[in-house]
VOTORLO-449604 format. One record per residue: z negated, x negated, y of N, C-alpha, C in turn; residue in one letter; residue number from 1. Coordinates in nm, 2 decimals. Layout:
REM residues N
{nc3:Z	nc1:X	nc2:Y	cac3:Z	cac1:X	cac2:Y	cc3:Z	cc1:X	cc2:Y	residu:A	num:NUM} .
...
END
This chain:
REM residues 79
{nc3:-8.16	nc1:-9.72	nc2:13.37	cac3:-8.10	cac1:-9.62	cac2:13.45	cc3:-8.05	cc1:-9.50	cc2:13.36	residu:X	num:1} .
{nc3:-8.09	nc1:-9.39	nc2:13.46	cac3:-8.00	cac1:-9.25	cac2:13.34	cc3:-7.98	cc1:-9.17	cc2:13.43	residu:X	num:2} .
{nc3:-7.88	nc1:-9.07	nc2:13.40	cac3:-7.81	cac1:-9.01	cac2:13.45	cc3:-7.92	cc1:-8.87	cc2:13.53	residu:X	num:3} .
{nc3:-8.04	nc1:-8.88	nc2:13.48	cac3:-8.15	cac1:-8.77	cac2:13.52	cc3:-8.23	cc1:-8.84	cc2:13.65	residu:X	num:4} .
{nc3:-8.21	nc1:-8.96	nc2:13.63	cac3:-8.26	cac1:-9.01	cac2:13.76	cc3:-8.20	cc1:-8.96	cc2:13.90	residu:X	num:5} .
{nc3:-8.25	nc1:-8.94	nc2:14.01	cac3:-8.18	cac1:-8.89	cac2:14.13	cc3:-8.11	cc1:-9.03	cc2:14.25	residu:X	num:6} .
{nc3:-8.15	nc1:-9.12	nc2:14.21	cac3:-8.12	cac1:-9.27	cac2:14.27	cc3:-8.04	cc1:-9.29	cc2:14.18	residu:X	num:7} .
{nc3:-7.99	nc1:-9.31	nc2:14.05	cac3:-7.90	cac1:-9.32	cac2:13.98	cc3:-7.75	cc1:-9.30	cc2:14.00	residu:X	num:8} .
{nc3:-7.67	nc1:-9.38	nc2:13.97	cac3:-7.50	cac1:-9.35	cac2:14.04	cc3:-7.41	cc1:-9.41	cc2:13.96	residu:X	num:9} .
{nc3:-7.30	nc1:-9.37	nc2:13.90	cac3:-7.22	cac1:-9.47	cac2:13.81	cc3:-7.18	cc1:-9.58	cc2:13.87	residu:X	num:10} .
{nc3:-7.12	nc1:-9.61	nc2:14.02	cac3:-7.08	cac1:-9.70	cac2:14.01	cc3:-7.18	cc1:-9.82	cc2:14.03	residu:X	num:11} .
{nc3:-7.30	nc1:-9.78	nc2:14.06	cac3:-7.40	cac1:-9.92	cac2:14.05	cc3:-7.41	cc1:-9.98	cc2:13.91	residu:X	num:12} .
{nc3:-7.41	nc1:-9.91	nc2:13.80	cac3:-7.44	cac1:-9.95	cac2:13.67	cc3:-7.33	cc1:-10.06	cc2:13.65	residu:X	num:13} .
{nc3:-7.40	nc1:-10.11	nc2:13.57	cac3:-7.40	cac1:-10.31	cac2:13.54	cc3:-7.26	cc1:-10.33	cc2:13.47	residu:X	num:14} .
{nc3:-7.17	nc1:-10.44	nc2:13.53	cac3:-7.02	cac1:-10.48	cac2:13.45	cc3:-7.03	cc1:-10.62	cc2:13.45	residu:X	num:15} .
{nc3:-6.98	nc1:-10.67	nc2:13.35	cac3:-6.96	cac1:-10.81	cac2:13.29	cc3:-6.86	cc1:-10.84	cc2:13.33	residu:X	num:16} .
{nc3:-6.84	nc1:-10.96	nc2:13.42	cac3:-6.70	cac1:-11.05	cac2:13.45	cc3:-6.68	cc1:-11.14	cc2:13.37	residu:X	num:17} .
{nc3:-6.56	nc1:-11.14	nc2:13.29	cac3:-6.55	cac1:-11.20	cac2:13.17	cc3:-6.49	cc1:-11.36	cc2:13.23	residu:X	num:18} .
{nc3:-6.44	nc1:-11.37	nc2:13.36	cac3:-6.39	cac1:-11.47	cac2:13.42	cc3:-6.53	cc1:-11.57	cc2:13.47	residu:X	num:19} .
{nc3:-6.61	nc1:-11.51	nc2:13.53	cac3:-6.71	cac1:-11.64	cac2:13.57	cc3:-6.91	cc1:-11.57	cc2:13.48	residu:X	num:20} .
{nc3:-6.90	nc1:-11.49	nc2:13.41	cac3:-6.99	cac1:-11.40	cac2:13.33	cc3:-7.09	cc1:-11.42	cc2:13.43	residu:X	num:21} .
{nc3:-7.06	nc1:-11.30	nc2:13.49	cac3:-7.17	cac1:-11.26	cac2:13.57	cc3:-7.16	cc1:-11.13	cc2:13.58	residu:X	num:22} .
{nc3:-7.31	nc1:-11.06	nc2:13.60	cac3:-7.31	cac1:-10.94	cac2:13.63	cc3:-7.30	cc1:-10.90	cc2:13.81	residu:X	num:23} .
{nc3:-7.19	nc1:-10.74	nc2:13.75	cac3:-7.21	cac1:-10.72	cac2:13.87	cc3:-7.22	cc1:-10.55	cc2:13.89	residu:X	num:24} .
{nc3:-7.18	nc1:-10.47	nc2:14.01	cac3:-7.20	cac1:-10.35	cac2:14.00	cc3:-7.06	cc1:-10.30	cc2:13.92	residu:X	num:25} .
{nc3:-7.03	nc1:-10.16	nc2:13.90	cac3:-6.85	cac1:-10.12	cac2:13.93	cc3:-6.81	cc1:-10.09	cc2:14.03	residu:X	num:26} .
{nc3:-6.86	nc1:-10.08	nc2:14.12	cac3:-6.81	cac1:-10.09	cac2:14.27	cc3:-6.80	cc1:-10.21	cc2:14.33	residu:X	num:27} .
{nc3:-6.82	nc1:-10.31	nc2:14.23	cac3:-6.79	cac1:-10.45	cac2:14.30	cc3:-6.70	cc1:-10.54	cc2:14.20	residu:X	num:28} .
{nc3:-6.67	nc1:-10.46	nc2:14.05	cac3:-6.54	cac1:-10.48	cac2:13.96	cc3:-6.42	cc1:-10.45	cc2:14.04	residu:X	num:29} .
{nc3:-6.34	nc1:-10.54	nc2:14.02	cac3:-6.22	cac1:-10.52	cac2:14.08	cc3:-6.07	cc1:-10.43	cc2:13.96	residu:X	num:30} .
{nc3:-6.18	nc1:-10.49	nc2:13.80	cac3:-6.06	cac1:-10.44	cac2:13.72	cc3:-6.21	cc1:-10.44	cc2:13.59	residu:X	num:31} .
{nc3:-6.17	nc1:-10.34	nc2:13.56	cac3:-6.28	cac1:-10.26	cac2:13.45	cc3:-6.19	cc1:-10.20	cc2:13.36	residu:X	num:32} .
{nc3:-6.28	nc1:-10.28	nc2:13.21	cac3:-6.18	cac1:-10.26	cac2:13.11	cc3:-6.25	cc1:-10.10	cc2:13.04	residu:X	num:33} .
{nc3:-6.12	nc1:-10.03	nc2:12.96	cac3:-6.21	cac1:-9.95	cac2:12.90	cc3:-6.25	cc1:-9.96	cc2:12.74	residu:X	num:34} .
{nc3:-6.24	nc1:-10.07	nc2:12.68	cac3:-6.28	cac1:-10.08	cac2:12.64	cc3:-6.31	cc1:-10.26	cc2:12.55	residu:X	num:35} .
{nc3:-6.40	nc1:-10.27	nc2:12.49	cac3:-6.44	cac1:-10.39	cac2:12.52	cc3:-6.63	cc1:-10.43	cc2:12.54	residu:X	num:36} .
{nc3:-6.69	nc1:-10.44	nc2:12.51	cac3:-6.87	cac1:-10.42	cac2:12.63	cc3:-6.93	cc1:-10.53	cc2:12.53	residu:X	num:37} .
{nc3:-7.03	nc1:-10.57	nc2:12.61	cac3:-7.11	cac1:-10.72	cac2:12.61	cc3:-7.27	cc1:-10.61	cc2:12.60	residu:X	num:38} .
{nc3:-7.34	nc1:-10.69	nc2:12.54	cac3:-7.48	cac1:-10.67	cac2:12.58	cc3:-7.51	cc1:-10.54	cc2:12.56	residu:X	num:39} .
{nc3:-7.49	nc1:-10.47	nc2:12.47	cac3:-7.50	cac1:-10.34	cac2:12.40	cc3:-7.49	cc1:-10.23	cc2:12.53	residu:X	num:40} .
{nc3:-7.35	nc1:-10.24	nc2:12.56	cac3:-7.30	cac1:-10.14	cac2:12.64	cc3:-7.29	cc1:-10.14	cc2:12.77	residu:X	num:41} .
{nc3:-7.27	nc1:-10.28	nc2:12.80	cac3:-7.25	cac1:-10.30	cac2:12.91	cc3:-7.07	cc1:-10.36	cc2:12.94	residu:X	num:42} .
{nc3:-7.01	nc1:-10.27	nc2:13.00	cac3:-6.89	cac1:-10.28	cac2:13.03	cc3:-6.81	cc1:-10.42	cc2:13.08	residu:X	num:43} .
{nc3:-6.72	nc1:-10.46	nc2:12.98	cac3:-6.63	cac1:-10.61	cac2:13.05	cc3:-6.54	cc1:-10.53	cc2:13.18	residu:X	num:44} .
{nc3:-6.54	nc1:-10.63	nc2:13.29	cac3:-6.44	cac1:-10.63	cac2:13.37	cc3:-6.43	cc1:-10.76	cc2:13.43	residu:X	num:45} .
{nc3:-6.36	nc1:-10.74	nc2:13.57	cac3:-6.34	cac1:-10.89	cac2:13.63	cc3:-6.37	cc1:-10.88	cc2:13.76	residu:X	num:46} .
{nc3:-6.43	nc1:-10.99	nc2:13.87	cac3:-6.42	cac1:-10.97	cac2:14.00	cc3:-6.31	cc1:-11.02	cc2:14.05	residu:X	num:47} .
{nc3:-6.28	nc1:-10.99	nc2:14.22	cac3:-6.18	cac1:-11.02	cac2:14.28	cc3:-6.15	cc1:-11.19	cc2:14.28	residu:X	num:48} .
{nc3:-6.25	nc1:-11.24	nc2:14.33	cac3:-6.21	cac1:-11.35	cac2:14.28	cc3:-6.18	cc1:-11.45	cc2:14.16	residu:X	num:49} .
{nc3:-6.25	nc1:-11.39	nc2:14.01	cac3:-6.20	cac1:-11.45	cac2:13.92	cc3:-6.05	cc1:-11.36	cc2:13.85	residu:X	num:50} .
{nc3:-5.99	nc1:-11.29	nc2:13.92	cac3:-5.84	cac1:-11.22	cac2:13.93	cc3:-5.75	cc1:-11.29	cc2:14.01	residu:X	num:51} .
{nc3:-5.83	nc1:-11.36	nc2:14.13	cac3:-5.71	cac1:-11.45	cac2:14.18	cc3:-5.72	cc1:-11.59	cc2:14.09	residu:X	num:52} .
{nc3:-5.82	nc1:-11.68	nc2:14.06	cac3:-5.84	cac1:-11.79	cac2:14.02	cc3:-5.79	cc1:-11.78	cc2:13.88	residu:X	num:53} .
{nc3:-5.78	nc1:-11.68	nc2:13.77	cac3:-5.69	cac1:-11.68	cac2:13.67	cc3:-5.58	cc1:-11.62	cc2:13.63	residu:X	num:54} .
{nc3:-5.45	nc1:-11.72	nc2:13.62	cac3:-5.32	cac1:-11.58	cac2:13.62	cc3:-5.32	cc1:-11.48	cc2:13.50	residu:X	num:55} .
{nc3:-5.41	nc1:-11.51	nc2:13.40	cac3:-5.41	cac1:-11.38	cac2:13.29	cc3:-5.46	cc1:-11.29	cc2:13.34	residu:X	num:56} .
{nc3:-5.55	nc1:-11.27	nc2:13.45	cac3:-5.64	cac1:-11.16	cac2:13.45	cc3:-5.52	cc1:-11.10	cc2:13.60	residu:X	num:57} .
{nc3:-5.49	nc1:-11.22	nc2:13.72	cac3:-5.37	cac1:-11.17	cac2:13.76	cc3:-5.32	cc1:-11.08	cc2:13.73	residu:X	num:58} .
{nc3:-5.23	nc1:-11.16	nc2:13.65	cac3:-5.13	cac1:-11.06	cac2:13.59	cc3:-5.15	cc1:-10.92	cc2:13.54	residu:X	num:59} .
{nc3:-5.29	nc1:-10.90	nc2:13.45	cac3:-5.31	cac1:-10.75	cac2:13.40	cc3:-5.37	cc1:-10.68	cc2:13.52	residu:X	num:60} .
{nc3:-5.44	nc1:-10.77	nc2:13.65	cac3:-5.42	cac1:-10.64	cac2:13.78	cc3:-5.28	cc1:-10.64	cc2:13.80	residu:X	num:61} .
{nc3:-5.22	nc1:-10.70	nc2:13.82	cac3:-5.07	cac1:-10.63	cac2:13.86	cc3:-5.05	cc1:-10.53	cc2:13.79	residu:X	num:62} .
{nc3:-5.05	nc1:-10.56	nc2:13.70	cac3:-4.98	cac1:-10.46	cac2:13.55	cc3:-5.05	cc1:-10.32	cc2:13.59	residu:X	num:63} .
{nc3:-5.19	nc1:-10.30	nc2:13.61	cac3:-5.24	cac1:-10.21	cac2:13.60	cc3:-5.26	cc1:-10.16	cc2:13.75	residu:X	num:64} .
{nc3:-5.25	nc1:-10.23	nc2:13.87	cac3:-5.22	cac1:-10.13	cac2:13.99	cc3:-5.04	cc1:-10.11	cc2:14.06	residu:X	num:65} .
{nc3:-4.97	nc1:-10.16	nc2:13.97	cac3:-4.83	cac1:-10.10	cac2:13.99	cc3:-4.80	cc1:-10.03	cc2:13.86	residu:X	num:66} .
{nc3:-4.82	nc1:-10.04	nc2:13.77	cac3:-4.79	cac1:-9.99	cac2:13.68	cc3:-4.67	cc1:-10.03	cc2:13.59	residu:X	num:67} .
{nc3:-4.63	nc1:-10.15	nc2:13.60	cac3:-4.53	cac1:-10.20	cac2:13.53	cc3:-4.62	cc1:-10.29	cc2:13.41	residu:X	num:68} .
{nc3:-4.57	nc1:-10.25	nc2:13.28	cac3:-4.56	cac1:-10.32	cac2:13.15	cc3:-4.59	cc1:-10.48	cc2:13.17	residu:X	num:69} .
{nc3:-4.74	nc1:-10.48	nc2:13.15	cac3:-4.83	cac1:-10.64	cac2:13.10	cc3:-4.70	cc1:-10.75	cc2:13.00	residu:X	num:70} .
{nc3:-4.65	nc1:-10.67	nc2:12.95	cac3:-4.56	cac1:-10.73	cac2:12.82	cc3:-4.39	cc1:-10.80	cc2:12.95	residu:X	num:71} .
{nc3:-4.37	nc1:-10.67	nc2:13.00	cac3:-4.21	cac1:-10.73	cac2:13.10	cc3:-4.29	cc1:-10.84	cc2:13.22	residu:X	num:72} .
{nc3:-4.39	nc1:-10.84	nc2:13.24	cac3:-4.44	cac1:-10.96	cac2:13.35	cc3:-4.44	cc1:-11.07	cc2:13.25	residu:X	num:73} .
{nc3:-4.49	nc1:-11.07	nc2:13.14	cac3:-4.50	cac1:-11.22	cac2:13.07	cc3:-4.36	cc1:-11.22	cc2:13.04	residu:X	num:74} .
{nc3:-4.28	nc1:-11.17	nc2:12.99	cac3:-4.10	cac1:-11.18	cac2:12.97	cc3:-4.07	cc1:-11.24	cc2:13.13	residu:X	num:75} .
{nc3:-4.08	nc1:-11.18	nc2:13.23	cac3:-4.03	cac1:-11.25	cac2:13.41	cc3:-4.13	cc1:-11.37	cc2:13.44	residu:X	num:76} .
{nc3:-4.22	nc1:-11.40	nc2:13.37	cac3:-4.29	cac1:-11.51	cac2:13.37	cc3:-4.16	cc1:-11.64	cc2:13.34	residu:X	num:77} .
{nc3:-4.15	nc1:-11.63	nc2:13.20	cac3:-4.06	cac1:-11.72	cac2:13.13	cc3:-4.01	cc1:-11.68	cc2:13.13	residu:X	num:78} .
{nc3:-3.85	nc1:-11.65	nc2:13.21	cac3:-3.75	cac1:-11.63	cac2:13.23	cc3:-3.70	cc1:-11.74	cc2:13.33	residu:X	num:79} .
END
């Protein structure tokens, strides 16, 4: 795929779920890392369901769709 192509679209281009490694689109990443890539540039993220089935990846969508500090959730974790 390239960006000269006219069928071509970012979010279809290819992401790695680091929770069950599977490819998928970015429109079907639930959390896309920026940085990080598998397979000579192909982008790590995670799907929806391996975000509920692991509390690490959990917890960094929390972190990153409320915006509260990855670091103060592991501190209210063990608390």
């Amino acid at each position: 795929m390239n960006a000269c192509n006219p069928i071509y679209h970012p979010s279809l281009s290819p992401v790695y779920c680091i929770g069950c490694s599977t490819q998928m689109t970015r429109e079907q990443s639930k959390l896309l890392f920026r940085t990080g890539y598998v397979r000579v540039g192909m982008p790590l993220g995670a799907c929806e369901s391996c975000i509920e089935k692991y509390e690490k990846l959990s917890m960094l969508w929390t972190s990153v769709s409320t915006g509260t500090s990855y670091d103060l959730l592991l501190i209210e974790k063990h608390a």
